[in-house]
TORKETI-758347 format. One record per residue (C-alpha): residue in one letter; z, y, x. Coordinates in steps of 0.2 Angstrom, whole numbers, plus 2048, in hexadecimal, padded with zeros to 3 digits. Each point is the difference from the previous one (the first is absolute). Layout:
// TORKETI-758347
aZYX ...
***
This chain:
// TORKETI-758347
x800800800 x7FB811806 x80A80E802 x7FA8087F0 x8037F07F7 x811800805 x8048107FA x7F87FC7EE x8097F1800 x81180A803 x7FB80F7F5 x7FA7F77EF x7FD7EE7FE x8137F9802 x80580D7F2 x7F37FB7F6 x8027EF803 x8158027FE x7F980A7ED x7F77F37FD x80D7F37FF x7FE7F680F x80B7FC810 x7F580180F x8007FA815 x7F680A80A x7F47FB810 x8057EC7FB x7FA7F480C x7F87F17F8 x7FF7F680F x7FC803813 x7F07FC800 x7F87F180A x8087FB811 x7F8808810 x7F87F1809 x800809810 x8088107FE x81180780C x80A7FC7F1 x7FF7F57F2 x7FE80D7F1 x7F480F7FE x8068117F8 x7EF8037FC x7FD7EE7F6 x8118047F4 x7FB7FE7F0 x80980D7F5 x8008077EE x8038127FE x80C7FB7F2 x8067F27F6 x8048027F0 x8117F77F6 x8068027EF x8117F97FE x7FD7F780E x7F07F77FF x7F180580C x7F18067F5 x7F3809808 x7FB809812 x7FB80F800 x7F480780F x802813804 x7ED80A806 x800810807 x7FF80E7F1 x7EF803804 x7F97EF7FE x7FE7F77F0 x80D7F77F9 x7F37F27FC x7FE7FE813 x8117F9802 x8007F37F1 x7F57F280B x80C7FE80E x8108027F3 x7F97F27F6 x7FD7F4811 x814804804 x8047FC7ED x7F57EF802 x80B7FC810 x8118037F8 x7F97F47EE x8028137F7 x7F58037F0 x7FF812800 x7FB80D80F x801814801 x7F780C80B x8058137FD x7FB80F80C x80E80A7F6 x7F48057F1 x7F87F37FB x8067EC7FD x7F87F17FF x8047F07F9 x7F87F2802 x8047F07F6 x7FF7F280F x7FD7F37F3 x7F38077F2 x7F680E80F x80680D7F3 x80081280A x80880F7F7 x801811805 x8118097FC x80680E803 x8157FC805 x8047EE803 x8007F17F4 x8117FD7FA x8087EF802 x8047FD7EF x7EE7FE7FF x7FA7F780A x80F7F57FB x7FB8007EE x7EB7FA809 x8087F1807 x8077FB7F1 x811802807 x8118017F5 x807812804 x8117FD7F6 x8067F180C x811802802 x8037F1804 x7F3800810 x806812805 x80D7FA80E x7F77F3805 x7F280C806 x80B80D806 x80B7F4809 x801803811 x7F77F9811 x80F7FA80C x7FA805812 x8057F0808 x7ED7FE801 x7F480D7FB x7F57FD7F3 x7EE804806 x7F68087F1 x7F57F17FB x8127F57FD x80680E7F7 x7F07FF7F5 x8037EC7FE x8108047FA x7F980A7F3 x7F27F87F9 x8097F17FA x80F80C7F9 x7F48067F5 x7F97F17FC x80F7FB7FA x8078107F9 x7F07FE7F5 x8067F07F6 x7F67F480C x80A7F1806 x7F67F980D x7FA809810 x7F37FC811 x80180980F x7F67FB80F x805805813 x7F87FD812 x80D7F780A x80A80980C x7FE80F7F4 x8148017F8 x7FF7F47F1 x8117FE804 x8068147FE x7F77FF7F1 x80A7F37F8 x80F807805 x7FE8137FA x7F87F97EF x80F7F37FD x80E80E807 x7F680F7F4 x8007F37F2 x8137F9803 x805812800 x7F78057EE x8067F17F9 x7F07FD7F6 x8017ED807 x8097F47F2 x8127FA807 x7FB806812 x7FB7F2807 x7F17FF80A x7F97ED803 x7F6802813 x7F67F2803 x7F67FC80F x7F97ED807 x807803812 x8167FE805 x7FE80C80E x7FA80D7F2 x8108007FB x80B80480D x7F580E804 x8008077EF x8147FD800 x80280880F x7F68117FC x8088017EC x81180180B x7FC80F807 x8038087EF x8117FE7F9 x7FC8047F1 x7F47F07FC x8097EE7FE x7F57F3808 x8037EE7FF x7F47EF806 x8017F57F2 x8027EC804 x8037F17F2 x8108027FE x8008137FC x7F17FD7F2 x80C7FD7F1 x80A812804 x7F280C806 x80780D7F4 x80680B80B x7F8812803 x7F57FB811 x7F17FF805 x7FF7ED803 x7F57FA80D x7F87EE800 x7F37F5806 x7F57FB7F4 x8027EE806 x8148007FB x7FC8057ED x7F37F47FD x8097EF808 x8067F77F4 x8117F77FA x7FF7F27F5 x7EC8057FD x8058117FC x7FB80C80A x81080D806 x7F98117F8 x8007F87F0 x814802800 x7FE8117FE x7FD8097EF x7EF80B7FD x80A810802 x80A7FD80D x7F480C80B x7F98107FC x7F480480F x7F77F1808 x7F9803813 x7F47F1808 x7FB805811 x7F07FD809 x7FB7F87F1 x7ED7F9808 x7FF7EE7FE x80A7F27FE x8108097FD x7FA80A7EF x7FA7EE7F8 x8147F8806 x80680D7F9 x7F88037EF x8077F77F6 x81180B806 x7F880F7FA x7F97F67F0 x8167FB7FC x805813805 x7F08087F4 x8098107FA x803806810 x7FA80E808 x7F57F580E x7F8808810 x7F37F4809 x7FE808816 x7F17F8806 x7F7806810 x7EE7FB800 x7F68087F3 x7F27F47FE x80C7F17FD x8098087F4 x7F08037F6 x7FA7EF804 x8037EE7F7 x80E7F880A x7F67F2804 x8097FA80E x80F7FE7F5 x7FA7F97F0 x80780D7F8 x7F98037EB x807811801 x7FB80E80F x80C80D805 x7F380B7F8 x8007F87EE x8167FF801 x801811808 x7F080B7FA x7F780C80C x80C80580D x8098137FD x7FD803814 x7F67FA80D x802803814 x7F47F5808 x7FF7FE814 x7F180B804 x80780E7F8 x8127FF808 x7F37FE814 x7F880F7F8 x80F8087FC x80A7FD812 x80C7F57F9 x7F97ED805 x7FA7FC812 x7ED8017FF x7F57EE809 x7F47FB80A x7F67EF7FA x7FD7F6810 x7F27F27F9 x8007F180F x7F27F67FD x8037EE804 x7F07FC808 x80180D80C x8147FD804 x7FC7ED803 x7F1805808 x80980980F x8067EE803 x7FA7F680D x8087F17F9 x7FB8017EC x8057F17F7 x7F58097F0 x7EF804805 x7F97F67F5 x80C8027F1 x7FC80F7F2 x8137FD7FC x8107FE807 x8117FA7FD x80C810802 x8107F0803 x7F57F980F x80B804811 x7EF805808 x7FD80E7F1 x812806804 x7FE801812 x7EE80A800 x80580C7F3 x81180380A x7F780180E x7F480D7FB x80D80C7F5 x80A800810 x7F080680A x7FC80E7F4 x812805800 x8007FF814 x7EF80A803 x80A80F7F4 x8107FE808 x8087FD7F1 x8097EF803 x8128097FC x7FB8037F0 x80B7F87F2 x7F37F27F4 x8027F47F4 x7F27F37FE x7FE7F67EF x7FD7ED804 x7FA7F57F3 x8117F2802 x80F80180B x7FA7F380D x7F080D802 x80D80E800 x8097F5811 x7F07FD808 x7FD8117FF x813805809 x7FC7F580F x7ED808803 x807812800 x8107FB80B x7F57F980C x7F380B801 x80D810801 x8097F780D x8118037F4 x8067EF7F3 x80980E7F8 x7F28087FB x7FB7FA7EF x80B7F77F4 x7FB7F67F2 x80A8077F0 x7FA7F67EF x8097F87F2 x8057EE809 x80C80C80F x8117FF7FB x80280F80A x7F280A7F9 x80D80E7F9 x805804810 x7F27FE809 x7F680E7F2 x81180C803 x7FC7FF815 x7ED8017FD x8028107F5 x80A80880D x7F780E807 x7FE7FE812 x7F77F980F x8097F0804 x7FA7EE7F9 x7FA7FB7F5 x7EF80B800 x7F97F37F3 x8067F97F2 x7F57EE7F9 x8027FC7EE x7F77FB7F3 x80480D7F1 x8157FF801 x7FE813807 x7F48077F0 x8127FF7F7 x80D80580C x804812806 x7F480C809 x7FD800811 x7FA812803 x7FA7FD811 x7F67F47FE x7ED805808 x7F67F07FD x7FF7F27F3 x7F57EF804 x7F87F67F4 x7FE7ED806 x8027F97EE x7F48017F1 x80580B7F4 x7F77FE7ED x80F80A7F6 x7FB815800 x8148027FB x8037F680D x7F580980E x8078107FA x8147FA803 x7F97F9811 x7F6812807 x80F80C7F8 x80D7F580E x7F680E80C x7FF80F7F4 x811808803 x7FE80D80B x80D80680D x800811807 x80D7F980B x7F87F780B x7EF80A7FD x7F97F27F6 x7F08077F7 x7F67F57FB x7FE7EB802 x7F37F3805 x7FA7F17F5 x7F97F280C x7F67F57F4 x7FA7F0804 x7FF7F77F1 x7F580C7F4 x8108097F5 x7F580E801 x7F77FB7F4 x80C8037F5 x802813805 x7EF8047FC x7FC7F27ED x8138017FA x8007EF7FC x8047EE807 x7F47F680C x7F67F57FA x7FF7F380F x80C7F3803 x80D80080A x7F77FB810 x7F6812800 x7EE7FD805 x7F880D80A x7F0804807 x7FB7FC811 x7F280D800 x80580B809 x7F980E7F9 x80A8007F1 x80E80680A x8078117F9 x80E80C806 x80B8087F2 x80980F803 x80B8097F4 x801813806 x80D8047F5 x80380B7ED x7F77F17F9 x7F080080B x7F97F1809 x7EF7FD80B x7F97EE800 x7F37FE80C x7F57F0808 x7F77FC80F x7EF8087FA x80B8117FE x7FF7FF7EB x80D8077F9 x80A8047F2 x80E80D7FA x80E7F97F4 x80780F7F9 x8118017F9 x7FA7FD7EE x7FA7F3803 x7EE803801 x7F37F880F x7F280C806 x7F37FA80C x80480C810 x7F2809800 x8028067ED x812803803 x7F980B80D x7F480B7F4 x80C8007F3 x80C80980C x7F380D807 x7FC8057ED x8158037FF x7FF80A80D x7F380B7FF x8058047EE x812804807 x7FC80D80D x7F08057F4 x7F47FA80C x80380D80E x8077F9812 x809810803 x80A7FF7F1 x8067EE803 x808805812 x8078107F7 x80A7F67F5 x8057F680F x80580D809 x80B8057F4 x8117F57FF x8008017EB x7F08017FB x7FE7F080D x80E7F87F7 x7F38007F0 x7F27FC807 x8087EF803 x80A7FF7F0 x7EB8017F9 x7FA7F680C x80E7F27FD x7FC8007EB x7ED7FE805 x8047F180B x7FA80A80F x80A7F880E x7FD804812 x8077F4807 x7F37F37F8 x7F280B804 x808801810 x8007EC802 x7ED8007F9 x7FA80980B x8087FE812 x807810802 x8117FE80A x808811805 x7F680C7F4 x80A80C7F6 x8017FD7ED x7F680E7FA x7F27FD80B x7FC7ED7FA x7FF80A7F0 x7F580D806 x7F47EF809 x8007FA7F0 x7FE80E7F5 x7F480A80A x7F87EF806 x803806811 x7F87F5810 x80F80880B x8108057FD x80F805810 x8107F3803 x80F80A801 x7FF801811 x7F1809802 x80680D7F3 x81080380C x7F480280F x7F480A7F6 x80C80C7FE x80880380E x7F0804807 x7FA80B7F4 x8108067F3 x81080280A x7FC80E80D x80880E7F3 x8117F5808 x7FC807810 x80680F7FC x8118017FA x80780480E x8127F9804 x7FF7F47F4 x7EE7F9802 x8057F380B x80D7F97F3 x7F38017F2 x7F27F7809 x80F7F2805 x8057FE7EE x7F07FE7F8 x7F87F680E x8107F27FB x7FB8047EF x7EF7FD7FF x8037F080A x8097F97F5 x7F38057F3 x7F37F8809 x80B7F07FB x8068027F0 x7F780E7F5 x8028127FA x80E7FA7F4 x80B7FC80D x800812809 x8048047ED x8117F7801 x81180B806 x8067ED808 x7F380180D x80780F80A x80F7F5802 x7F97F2806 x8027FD814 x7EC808805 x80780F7F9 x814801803 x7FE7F9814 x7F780F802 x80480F7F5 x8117FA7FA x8068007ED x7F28097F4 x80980E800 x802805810 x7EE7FA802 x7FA80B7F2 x80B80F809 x7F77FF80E x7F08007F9 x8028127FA x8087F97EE x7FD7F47F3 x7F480B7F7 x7F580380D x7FF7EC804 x7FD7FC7EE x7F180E801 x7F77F8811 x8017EF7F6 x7F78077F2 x7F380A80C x7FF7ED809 x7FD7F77F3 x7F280A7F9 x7F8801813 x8047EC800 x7F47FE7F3 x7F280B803 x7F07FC7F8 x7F8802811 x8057EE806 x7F77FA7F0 
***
């Protein structure tokens, strides 16, 4: 926001908002943005992704409202406040430039024009929503404790399905990428609801198809004194009449005593609110028949993989789908958009085509074979040895893995290649259903450190068990044929830890789970994968993160997946993207590095980009361009240029031709020409965006020799006068005459 718009915002808007009825935030961020790949730190300023203001009404989150400058149109702001809306699952979007007001109805495209802000209560009484709920009212004004703080889309979760229910309905869906707070949602909606007493007797009924589930949820509901938690077994079913959230396995309430199973010793009201978590697969058919008994209920169903909560749950032999009990989900936060968003660990795809592996052999025991057995003792031992090579030649063999093996006696196979060939028996262990020990063996891999074990070998035990934030690569020696299962296996590497500068993870595939990535649904081959010995079928898949991927083969054909889940021949991608961006700097060269140069109108220009799947990044992987700056692979491909500068050569162009004017400042020259010599290294590394970022000038390049900002800025000639020259250097950076 401009200085101008600032001021407007101060001047008018939150009075007429505050008239209007609503309670406001200002300058909310809705997420960090995607995680720098490369960058000096992990989070760019410049790819926050903020709302001007968020608009409540007795606490629920309404609408955004995007603020333009009072000599714009309002309407130019409604395209950008209705892409935040979308991210935050909101209906309604406002744009205002202090006059005017638009409304946009995200759900029906209705745009109207107003003259002061809608009100709440009508946009209330659009969505059909009761405005006399007393009963709901503490419940949405209850409080967010701040042992954890809920980030805006959990917030949003929390409020769907109150609404849902505050509307009559009894059952509600919600869908959540792993790793992205399922569990802080449950919490806050169980403590807001607890609190409001709109739940019949108090008593919760949580159910989940995995023990260690429990204890976790035990442990976080005792972090709030003011919520009773209690793990239900058999001989607590006949008096689970306490006020509690009771916490059970849906394996204990279905076992049964004299043909009887245990839940049935419960009466029908005995809970009012209903909670089955991870609900994909075999654990929403075992426990149906639960939520059939206990039918009155308020019931929630947390699943975390969209397409198999649409989808038949064949694999279970279930009659009735999540989607059928349940309905269409009340809130959906997939996987892409929380990469997109900064909040999961982007991924690389690492496709190892079998053929070529075995073919590096000298002794291959398949060179006549189209198939091979993944239990075989010579598969293990060739695939170990060439995931411990790539790791080697990237001097990443410190790294933390797990590798997915297709049965334990694979999975110890596996621990006795890796400790030979790292020289250290400690380094693998094998943790899978048939240890004893597993527990502990999970608490000392989760651990984050450098000391053994790097790599844990299982076969799925880890897919259920707690995160392990460091983890930087995932194998896949087994088969897989389940996508719910694929999706539990690739989020073990999704966490991301800033911690340990984890920012994204590597997939090493070796037995064709990427196909599951790209169709959404299981293999068709059996379980000994057949794969083609033709070499040139051989194809590299790289994910390049907010939802992006590049596939490309031998012969150099590729394709771009995009994140809705589209597949575009490269070369069409390509002219699709130099159409974008010729209509976004109106077809004129100049005015696309103006709006580069210029820190906001830059910040823009990529929010544009990014809704018209204009990544630069792919285009960057597309075309071979290493080291060139952002703005000009979109200037290659929008002006359809045959040359275009690396960042290098802009550095060197001008200091050659744009920094004499340096020369003569007198007794701070030579201070000058030292600081942005260190700076413009350091963009020739990492970007513009970087030079943006306050952090950098604390950073050792900077502080070894200048000292703390301030006392660098001070010796500058002042903190104004640097932030001037940055602007006069960026401008001369990007001068058209390098173009």
């Amino acid at each position: 926001m401009t200085r101008n718009e600032h001021l407007l915002r101060n001047s008018n808007i939150e009075d007429a908002l505050t008239t209007a009825g609503w309670a406001w935030q200002a300058k909310v961020q809705i997420a960090p943005g995607q995680i720098s790949i490369s960058g000096s730190t992990a989070y760019d300023d410049m790819r926050a992704i903020t709302v001007d203001y968020l608009l409540r009404f007795q606490g629920i989150p309404l609408a955004v409202v995007n603020v333009k400058n009072k000599v714009k149109s309002a309407a130019d702001g409604i395209q950008q406040a209705s892409r935040y809306a979308s991210r935050l699952s909101l209906r309604y979007s406002v744009a205002t430039n202090g006059i005017d007001w638009v409304l946009k109805d995200n759900e029906t495209g209705g745009l109207e024009i107003l003259t002061s802000p809608p009100e709440p209560e009508t946009l209330l009484r659009r969505m059909e929503f009761p405005l006399n709920q007393e009963r709901w009212d503490q419940v949405f004004q209850a409080d967010y404790p701040l042992v954890r703080q809920m980030r805006p889309y959990q917030e949003i979760a929390v409020n769907k399905v109150l609404q849902h229910f505050a509307l009559g309905h009894r059952r509600a869906g919600i869908i959540m990428a792993t790793g992205t707070g399922k569990t802080q949602v449950i919490l806050h909606l169980v403590r807001k609801m607890l609190i409001g007493k709109v739940i019949s007797s108090n008593r919760v009924l949580f159910i989940t198809d995995r023990a260690a589930r429990l204890e976790e949820l035990r442990f976080i509901f005792e972090q709030f004194p003011d919520i009773n938690s209690v793990v239900l077994n058999r001989e607590m079913m006949i008096s689970a009449d306490e006020e509690a959230v009771h916490l059970a396995t849906v394996q204990m309430l279905v076992n049964q005593y004299e043909g009887r199973e245990y839940f049935r010793d419960l009466p029908p009201d005995t809970f009012g609110l209903i909670i089955i978590d991870d609900s994909t697969g075999p654990g929403f058919s075992r426990g149906l028949p639960v939520l059939k008994h206990f039918a009155n209920a308020m019931q929630l169903g947390v699943s975390s993989f969209s397409g198999s909560y649409m989808r038949s749950l064949a694999e279970s032999g279930a009659s009735t789908t999540q989607a059928e009990w349940f309905g269409n989900p009340v809130f959906i936060y997939g996987g892409m958009q929380a990469i997109d968003e900064g909040f999961l660990a982007p991924y690389r795809m690492v496709i190892r085509h079998l053929d070529t592996v075995y073919g590096r052999s000298s002794n291959n025991p398949f060179t006549n074979q189209q198939s091979y057995n993944v239990r075989s003792p010579d598969y293990i031992r060739i695939i170990a040895d060439d995931f411990w090579t790539l790791l080697s030649q990237e001097g990443r063999t410190k790294e933390k893995t797990i590798i997915f093996c297709a049965d334990s006696t694979q999975a110890e196979f596996m621990v006795r290649e890796l400790g030979h060939l790292s020289g250290d028996p400690g380094y693998a262990v094998r943790i899978t259903g048939y240890d004893e020990n597993r527990n502990q063996l999970v608490q000392k891999f989760i651990v984050a450190d450098s000391h053994s074990p790097r790599a844990a070998v299982t076969v799925d035990f880890l897919t259920s068990g707690p995160p392990v934030p460091d983890v930087r690569n995932l194998v896949f020696m087994r088969p897989v044929h389940s996508e719910t299962l694929y999706q539990k296996m690739k989020a073990c590497g999704a966490h991301l830890s800033i911690a340990s500068d984890k920012r994204f993870y590597t997939i090493y595939d070796y037995t064709g789970v990427h196909r599951l990535d790209e169709r959404g649904t299981a293999l068709e081959s059996g379980e000994n994968w057949t794969l083609q010995t033709d070499e040139r079928h051989f194809r590299s898949f790289l994910s390049v993160g907010a939802g992006f991927s590049v596939e490309t083969d031998l012969d150099g054909k590729g394709h771009v997946h995009l994140p809705d889940g589209q597949k575009l021949p490269s070369d069409i991608y390509v002219n699709d993207c130099r159409r974008g961006i010729l209509s976004l700097c109106q077809n004129n060269k100049g005015t696309l590095y103006a709006q580069w140069v210029n820190r906001v109108q830059r910040q823009y220009l990529r929010e544009n980009l990014r809704f018209n799947n204009i990544s630069a990044e792919v285009l960057r992987v597309i075309l071979n361009l290493p080291d060139i700056d952002d703005v000009d692979i979109y200037a290659k491909v929008g002006f359809q240029l045959d040359w275009v500068p690396n960042r290098v050569e802009r550095v060197e162009s001008l200091w050659d031709k744009g920094m004499s004017w340096l020369e003569n400042e007198g007794s701070t020259a030579s201070i000058k020409l030292q600081v942005w010599q260190t700076a413009l290294d350091h963009y020739c590394l990492f970007g513009i965006d970087d030079l943006e970022n306050a952090q950098i000038y604390m950073t050792p390049p900077f502080t070894q020799q200048f000292g703390s900002f301030p006392e660098m800025a001070r010796r500058y000639g002042g903190a104004a006068r640097l932030r001037e020259d940055f602007e006069k250097i960026k401008e001369l950076l990007y001068t058209s005459e390098l173009h």
